[in-house]
C-alpha angles and dihedrals in degrees: 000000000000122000106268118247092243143321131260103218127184126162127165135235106257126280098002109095101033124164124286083036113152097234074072113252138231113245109205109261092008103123094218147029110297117224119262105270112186094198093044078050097052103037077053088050092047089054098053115125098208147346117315114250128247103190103219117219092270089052094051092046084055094042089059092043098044091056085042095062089045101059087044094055079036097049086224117155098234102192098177131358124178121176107203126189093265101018158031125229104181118168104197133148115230137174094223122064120293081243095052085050097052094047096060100042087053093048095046090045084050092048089051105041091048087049079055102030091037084227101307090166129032090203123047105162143032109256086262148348144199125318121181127173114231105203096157132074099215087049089042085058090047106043079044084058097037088059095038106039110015100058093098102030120114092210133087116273117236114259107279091224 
């Protein structure tokens, strides 16, 4: 199989987006949304082991250049990043897994945000997150446009693929 043109990666802020949520949420090895489950919602927010985290605007700026600097040390190609409040949408090629990405720009945003926090939350992030492989260049533009203009927009997003 040939090296994918680039990778599609979201995780959210910790606590703030749990299953049974009614947005709909993504169940680890399930192929599609999973409806919206207000126990599941509640036993996930009973185990919560902290406050769920609301990145502020600073946080968010040193989210996106943390992740910068690291693709730069990386030389990694990053095409679109957008921190959000409760998440991070980054589409960036790699020569390493999509996994392997995504851990260490989670570790090195942590690092960051608790020099700067003092760490202020044991927890930033939920475990994982979202990895999707981009090997086409039609999907790579629109997944580019999906992270950098349809963050704040109401209506449904076009298909990425």
């Amino acid at each position: 199989m040939k090296d994918p043109l680039a990778y599609l990666i979201t995780w959210t802020t910790y606590g703030t987006w749990l299953p049974g949520d009614e947005r709909g949420w993504v169940e680890e090895g399930a192929p599609e949304i999973q409806a919206p489950d207000p126990a599941e919602w509640d036993a996930a927010r009973r185990r919560l082991d902290g406050s769920p985290v609301v990145l502020d605007a600073e946080q968010r700026a040193l989210v996106e250049a943390t992740v910068r600097a690291h693709c730069d040390f990386r030389r990694w190609v990053l095409h679109a990043i957008n921190a959000r409040s409760n998440h991070v949408h980054i589409v960036v090629s790699a020569d390493a897994t999509p996994e392997a990405v995504m851990n260490q720009f989670k570790a090195w945003c942590s690092r960051r945000l608790n020099e700067r926090e003092g760490n202020a939350h044991r927890h930033w992030w939920t475990k994982h997150g979202s990895t999707k492989w981009i090997n086409e260049e039609t999907y790579l533009q629109n997944a580019i446009r999906y992270v950098l203009e349809r963050q704040d927009v109401k209506t449904p997003a076009p298909r990425l693929r």
